[in-house]
C-alpha positions as CSV (number, residue, x, y, z in Angstrom):
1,X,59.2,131.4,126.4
2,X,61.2,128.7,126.2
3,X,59.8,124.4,126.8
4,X,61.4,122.0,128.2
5,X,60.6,118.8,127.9
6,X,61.2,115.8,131.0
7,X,61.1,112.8,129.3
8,X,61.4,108.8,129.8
9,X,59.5,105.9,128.4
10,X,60.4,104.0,131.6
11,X,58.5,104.7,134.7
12,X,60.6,104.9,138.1
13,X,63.1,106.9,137.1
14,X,62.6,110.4,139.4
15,X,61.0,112.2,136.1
16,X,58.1,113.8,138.3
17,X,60.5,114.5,141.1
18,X,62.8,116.4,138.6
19,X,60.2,118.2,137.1
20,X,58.9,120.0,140.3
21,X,62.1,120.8,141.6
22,X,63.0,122.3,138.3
23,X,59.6,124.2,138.7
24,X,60.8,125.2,142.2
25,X,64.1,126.0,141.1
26,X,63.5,128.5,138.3
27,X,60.5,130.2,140.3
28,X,63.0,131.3,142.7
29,X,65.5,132.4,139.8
30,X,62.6,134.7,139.2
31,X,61.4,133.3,136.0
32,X,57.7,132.9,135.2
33,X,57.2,128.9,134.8
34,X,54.5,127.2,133.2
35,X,53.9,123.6,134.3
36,X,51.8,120.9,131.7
37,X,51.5,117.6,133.0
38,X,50.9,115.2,130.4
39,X,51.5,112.1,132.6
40,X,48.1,110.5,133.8
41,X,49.4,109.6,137.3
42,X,49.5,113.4,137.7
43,X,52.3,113.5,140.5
44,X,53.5,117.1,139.5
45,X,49.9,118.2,139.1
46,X,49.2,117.2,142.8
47,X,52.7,118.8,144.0
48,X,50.7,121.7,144.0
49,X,47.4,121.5,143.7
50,X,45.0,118.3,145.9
51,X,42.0,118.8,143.2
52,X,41.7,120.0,139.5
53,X,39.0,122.9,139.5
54,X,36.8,122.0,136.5
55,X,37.3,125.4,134.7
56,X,40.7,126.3,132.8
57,X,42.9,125.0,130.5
58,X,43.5,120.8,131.5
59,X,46.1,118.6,129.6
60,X,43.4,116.9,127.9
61,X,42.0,120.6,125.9
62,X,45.8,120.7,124.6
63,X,45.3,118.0,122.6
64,X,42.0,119.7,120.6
65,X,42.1,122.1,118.0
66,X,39.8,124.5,119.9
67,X,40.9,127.2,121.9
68,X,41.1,126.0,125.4
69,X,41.3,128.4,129.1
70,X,43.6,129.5,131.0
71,X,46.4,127.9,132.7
72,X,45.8,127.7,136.5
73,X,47.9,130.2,138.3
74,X,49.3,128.8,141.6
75,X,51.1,132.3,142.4
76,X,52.6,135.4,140.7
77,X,55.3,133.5,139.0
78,X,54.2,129.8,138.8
79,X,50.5,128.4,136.7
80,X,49.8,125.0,135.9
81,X,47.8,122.9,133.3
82,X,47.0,119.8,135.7
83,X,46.9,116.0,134.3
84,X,43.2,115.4,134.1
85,X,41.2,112.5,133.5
86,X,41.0,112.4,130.3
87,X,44.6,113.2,129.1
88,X,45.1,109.2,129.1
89,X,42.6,109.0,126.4
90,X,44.5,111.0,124.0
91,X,46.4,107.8,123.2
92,X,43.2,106.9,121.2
93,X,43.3,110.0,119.1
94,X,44.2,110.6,115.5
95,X,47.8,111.1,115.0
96,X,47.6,114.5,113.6
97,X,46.3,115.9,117.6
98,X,50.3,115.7,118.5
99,X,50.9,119.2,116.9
100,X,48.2,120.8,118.3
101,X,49.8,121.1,122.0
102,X,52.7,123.4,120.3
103,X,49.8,125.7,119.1
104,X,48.3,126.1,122.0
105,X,52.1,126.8,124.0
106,X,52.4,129.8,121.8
107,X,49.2,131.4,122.4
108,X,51.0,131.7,125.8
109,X,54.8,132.3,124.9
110,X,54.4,136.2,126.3
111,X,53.4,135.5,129.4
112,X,55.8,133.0,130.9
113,X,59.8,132.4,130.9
114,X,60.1,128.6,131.1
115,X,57.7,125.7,129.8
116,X,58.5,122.4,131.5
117,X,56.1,119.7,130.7
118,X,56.1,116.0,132.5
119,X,55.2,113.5,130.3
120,X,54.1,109.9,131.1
121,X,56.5,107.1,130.8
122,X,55.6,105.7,127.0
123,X,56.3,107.2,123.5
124,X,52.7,107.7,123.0
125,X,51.4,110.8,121.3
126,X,51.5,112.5,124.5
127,X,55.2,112.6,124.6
128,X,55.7,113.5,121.1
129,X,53.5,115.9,121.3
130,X,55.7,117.5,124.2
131,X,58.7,117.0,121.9
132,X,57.4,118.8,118.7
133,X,56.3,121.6,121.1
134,X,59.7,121.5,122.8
135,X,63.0,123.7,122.4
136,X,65.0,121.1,124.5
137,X,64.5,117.6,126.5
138,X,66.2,115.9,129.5
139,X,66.0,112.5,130.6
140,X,66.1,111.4,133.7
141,X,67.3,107.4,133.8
142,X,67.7,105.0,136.6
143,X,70.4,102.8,135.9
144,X,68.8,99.2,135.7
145,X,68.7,97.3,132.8
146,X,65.1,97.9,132.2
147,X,65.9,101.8,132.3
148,X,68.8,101.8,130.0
149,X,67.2,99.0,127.5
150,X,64.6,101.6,126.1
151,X,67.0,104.3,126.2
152,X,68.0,103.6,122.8
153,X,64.3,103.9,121.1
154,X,63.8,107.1,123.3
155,X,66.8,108.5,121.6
156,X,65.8,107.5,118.3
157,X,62.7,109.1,119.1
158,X,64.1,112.2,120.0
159,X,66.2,112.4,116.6
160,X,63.0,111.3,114.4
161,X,61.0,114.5,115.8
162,X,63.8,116.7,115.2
163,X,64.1,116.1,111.3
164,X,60.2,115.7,111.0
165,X,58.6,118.4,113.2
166,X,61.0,120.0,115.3
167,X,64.2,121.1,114.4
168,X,64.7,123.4,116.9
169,X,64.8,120.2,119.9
170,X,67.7,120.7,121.6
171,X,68.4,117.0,123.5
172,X,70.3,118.6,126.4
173,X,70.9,115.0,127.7
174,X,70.2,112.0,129.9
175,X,70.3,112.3,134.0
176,X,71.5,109.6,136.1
177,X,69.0,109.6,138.7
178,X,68.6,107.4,142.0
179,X,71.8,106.7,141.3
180,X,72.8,104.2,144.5
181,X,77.0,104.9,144.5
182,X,77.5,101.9,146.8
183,X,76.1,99.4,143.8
184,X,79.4,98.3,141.5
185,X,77.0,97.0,139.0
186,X,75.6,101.1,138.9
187,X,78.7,102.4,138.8
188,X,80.2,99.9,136.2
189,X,76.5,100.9,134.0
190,X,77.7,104.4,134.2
191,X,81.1,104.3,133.1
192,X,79.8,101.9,130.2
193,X,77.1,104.9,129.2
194,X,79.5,107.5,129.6
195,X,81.6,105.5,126.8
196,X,79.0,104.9,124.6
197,X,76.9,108.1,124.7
198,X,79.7,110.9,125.3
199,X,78.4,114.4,126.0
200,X,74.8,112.8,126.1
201,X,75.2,111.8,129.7
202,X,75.4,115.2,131.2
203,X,78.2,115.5,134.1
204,X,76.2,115.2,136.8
205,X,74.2,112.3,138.6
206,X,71.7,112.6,141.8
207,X,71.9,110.1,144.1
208,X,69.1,108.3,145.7
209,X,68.3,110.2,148.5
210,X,65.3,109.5,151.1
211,X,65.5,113.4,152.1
212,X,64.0,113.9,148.0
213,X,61.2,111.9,148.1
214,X,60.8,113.1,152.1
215,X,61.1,116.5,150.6
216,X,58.3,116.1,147.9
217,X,55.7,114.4,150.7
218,X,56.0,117.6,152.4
219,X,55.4,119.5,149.4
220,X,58.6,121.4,148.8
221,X,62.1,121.3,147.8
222,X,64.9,119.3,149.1
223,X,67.1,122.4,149.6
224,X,64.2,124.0,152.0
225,X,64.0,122.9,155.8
226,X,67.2,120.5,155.7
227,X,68.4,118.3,158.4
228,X,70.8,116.2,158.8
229,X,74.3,115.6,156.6
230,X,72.5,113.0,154.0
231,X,69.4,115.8,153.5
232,X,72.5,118.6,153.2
233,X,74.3,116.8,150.5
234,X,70.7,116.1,149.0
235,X,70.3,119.6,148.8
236,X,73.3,120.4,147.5
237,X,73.3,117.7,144.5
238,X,69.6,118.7,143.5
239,X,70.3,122.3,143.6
240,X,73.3,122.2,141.3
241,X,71.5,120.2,139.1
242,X,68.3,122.2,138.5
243,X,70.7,125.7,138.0
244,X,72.9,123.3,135.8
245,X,69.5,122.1,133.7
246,X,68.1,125.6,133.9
247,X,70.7,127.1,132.3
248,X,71.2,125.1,129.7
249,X,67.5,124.9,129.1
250,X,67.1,128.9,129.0
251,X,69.8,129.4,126.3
């Protein structure tokens, strides 16, 4: 099995809405995909379940030493470990509860294809916990100034769990996401990343779309039930870059 990791400390950047379609995306590759939601707002968690049952393995057991259940399985090829209530309290716990996520992952690493866990926007332990388990990350980025201020740190962050825990982290990039291609300031913030951070802005963006976030309401992807030329080109641009991600993630 291999874990992928959807990181940014900034919230608002599309990291939920990437996650599920790269849940939806490699389910239809036919892969087996196992979905943790670290992220207390739970928005990938409720992309496909409306309540957590109280039995099985919740974000929260991840986090104790103790075996935990089973991952909640959605269909033949797709299980879950929801965002429960508790999973925000982890912040509170000693420092040493961060490797205990990667334990638990392995117990499963036979019976699934892909990992991809969400994880809230903060460098908490909840999202190095997800890196140390992690054989790559993507981040999704909106590019305001907000977004691309704590870039930097999340990088640094990245590169600090490498040498100390996980050398294996593969940092497949950041994603341009929301991207509005009429803004000249957005465009001009692009070119400047591209210059700075080289291969680290991966070659693709995805524009801000209202046929996504339509697309998720409805519970499914943007390249199912399209109308219209904008929700076609939506589509199109997600699709590419989930394979693209996928790919690159699966190596």
């Amino acid at each position: 099995m291999k874990t992928l990791v959807i990181a940014n400390q900034k919230g608002g950047v599309g990291k939920s809405t990437v996650a599920v379609h790269l849940v939806w995306g490699a389910v239809e590759q036919g892969l087996r995909v196992l979905l943790v939601d670290f992220d207390g707002q739970a928005n990938s968690t409720h992309t496909f379940i409306e309540e957590i049952a109280p039995t099985g393995a919740h974000a929260s057991h991840l986090f104790k030493k103790k075996s935990c259940g089973a991952p909640l399985a959605i269909s033949d090829r797709l299980a879950i470990v929801p965002a429960d209530m508790a999973i925000n309290d982890v912040e509170g716990l000693p420092l040493d509860t961060i490797e205990h996520p990667a334990a638990h992952l392995r117990r499963w690493e036979k019976d699934y294809d892909l990992c991809i866990i969400d994880t809230p926007p903060n460098l908490g332990r909840r999202l190095l916990a997800a890196l140390i388990a992690g054989d790559s990350v993507v981040s999704p980025m909106a590019l305001n100034g907000y977004s691309i201020d704590g870039l930097t740190e999340l990088q640094r962050t990245i590169i600090t769990i490498k040498k100390k825990f996980n050398p294996r982290l593969k940092n497949l990039g950041v994603l341009p996401n929301l991207v509005n291609q009429r803004s000249k300031t957005q465009t001009a913030r692009l070119s400047e990343l591209r210059q700075v951070l080289g291969d680290k802005v991966l070659p693709y963006i995805l524009p801000s779309r209202v046929a996504v976030s339509d697309a998720i309401d409805n519970g499914h992807p943007v390249w199912k039930y399209t109308r219209g030329q904008s929700a076609a080109m939506a589509a199109k641009e997600m699709r590419h870059v989930v394979t693209a991600v996928i790919e690159r993630a699966t190596k």
